[in-house]
C-alpha positions in Angstrom: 0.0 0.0 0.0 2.6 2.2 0.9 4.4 1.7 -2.5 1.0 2.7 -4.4 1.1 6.2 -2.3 4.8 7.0 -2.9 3.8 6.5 -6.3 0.8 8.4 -6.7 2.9 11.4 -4.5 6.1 10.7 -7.2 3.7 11.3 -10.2 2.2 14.5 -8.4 6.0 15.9 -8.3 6.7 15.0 -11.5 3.4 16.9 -12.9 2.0 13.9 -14.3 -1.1 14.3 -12.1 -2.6 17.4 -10.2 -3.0 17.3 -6.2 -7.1 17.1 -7.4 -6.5 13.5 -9.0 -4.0 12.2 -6.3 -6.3 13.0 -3.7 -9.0 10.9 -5.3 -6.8 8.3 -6.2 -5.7 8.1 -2.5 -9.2 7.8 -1.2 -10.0 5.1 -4.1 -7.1 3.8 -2.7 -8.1 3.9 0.7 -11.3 2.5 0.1 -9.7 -0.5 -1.7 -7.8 -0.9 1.6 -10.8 -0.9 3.7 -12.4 -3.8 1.5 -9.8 -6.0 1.6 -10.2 -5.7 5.0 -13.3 -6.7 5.2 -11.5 -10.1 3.2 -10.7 -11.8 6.2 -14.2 -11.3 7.3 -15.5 -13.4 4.2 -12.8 -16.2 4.1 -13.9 -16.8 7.8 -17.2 -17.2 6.8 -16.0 -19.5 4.1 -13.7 -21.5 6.2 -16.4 -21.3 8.9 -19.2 -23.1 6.3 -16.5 -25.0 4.7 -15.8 -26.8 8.5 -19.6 -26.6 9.0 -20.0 -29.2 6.0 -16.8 -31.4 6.9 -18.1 -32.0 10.1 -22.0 -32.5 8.6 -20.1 -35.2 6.3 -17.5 -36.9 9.0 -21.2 -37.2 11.2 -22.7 -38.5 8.4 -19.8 -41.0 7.3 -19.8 -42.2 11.8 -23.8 -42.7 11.7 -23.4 -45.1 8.2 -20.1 -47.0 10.6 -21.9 -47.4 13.4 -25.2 -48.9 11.7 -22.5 -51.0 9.8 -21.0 -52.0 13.5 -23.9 -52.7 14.8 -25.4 -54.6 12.2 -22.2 -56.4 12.5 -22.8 -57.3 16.0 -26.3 -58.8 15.3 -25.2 -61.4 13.3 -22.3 -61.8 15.5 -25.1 -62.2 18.0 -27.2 -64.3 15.5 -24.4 -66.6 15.1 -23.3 -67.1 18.5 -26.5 -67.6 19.3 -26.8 -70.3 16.9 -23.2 -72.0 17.9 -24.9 -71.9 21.6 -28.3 -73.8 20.3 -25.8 -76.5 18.4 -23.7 -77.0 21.1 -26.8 -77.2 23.2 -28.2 -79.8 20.7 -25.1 -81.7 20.6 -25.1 -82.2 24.2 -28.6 -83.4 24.6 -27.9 -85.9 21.9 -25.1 -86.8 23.6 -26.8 -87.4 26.6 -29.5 -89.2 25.2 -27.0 -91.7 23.6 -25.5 -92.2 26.4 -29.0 -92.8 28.4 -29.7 -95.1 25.6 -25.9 -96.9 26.3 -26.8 -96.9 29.8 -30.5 -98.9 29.0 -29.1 -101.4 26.2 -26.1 -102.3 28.6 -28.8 -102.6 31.7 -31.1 -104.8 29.2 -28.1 -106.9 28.4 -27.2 -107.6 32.1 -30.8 -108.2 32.6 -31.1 -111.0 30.0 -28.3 -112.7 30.8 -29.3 -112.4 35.0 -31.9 -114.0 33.7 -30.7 -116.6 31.0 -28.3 -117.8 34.7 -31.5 -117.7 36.8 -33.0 -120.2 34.5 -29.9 -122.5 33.9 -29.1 -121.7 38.0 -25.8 -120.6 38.3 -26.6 -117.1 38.4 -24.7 -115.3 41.2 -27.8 -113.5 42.7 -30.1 -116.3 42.7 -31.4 -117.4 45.8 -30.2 -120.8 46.3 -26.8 -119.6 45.6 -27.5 -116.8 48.2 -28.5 -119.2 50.7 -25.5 -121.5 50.1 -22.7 -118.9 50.3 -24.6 -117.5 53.8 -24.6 -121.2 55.3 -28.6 -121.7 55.2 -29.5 -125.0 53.7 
């Protein structure tokens, strides 16, 4: 700014312009001075709706992650959930195997308890009982 007056005052001395037209160019001048300050004022703004939209977007972009999470969660959920009821599954099967082990063994002792009652040698029939205790 400073250059643009020594230069207006420089063309004055040299009679290229009268003190009328300097004096107007220096208030154009000053005027111009004034509206660029009022610049900063305006790029604030700017930068102040250019944040405002960044941070619209960056909320915008976290809301769409954390329906993506938690839609990731559910069917984390979902599937541990269904690994529970398998393993839940498995172990009643399990246990009804072995309950069915436990009945076909029983059935097996049963039948041959009772194929030795019949030929009597059977180590719980009662003669044998009576024998072993000394009762004839």
């Amino acid at each position: 700014m400073n250059e643009e007056r020594l230069l207006v005052l420089k063309m004055v001395s040299e009679g290229k312009l009268t003190p009328e037209e300097a004096e107007s160019l220096l208030r154009t001048l000053d005027e111009t001075v004034s509206r660029q300050a009022d610049i900063p004022n305006t790029v604030l703004s700017s930068v102040r709706q250019t944040a405002h939209d960044a941070a619209q977007t960056s909320i915008r972009v976290m809301k769409q992650r954390m329906r993506e999470l938690q839609h990731d969660i559910r069917n984390l959920h979902s599937e541990a959930h269904g690994t529970r009821k398998r393993a839940q599954k498995q172990r009643a099967q399990k246990q009804r195997a072995r309950k069915r082990s436990r009945e076909h063994r029983q059935r097996r002792i049963d039948v041959h308890a009772a194929g030795e009652a019949k030929r009597g040698d059977c180590q719980c029939s009662p003669e044998k009982k009576d024998s072993e205790a000394g009762v004839q």
